[in-house]
Every structure is written in structure tokens, then in C-alpha cells.
N, C-alpha and C positions, 0 to 999 in steps of 0.2 A: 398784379398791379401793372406789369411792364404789361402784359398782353394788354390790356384795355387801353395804355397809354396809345400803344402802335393804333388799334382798330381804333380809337378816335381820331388822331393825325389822318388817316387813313379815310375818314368819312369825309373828314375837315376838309381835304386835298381834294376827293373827287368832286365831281356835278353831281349833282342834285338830281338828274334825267338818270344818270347812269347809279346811282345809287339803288335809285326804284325800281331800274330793272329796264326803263324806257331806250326804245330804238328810234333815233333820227336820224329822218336824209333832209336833204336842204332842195329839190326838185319834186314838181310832179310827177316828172318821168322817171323821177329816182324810185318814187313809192310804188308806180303803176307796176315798174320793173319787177319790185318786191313781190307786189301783188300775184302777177304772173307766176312768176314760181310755185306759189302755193294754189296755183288755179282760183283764183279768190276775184271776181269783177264788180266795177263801180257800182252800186246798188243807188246811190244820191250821195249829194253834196248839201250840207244845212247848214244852219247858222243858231246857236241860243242865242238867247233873250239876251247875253251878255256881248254878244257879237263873236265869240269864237265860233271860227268854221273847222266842222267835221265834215269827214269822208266816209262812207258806210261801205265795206265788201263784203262781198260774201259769195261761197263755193258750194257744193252741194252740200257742205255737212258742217261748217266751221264760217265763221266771221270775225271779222278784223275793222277795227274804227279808231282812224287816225285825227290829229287834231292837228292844228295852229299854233302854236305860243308865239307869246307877243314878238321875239326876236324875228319870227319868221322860220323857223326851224318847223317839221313836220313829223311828228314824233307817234309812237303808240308804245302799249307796255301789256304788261299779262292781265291787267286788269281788263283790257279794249281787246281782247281775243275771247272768243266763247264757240261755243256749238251751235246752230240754225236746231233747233226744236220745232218749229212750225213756220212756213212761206204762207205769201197771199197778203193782198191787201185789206184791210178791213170794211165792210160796207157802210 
């Protein structure tokens, strides 16, 4: 019962980004920096229907897709990381 009490207080306290596992920087140049390290380059930048803007990279084998939230922060998480399975654009 005390464990559950702690790990709720404990969820309660944290964010919400960092609960789910989510990485934010507050620059471009914060993220491109990120980018670089894992050899990962700007692939496009788009926008949904909803108006949040992504960022799409990608390295020879791995991709990464950062987002927006409305604060301005520029975040991604394990869900926005995957493997490149097939290149090329579609005709």
C-alpha cells in the first residue's frame, strides 16, 4: 500500500513528457545537434491537418520524428524512433 502511495505522488510530481519517456530541447539547433550524433539528417519538415509541425530524420538504418507541442518545446519519445525498412519516394 505505502509502495503505490510513493509511485503515485511520484507520477503526480513528474511531467507528463518525462513520464512517457519523451526527450525535449527548446531549439533547432538543440535538436539538429541531437540529430548529428546519431548520424540521423533532416529528411522534411510537415505539418497535420491539426497544424502540429514534425520533423522527419533519418540515417542509413534508424529514424527519428520530432514534434511541436503547443508550449514550444520540441520533444520526441520511443514511440517516434523506428528502423528505415525501405527508402525512395513513391511514384
Amino acid at each position: 500500500m505505502l509502495r503505490a502511495l510513493a509511485i503515485a505522488v511520484c507520477l503526480i510530481a513528474t511531467p507528463v513528457a518525462a513520464q512517457q519517456g519523451f526527450v525535449c530541447v527548446e531549439t533547432d539547433d538543440d535538436m539538429q545537434e541531437q540529430m548529428a550524433q546519431h548520424s540521423e539528417m533532416l529528411q522534411f519538415v510537415g505539418v497535420n491537418k491539426l497544424g502540429q509541425i514534425f520533423f522527419v530524420y533519418s540515417g542509413l538504418s534508424t529514424f527519428t520524428v520530432w514534434f511541436v507541442r503547443s508550449d514550444g518545446a520540441i520533444c520526441t519519445g520511443p514511440m517516434y524512433l523506428g528502423d528505415v525498412l525501405k527508402t525512395g519516394h513513391p511514384a
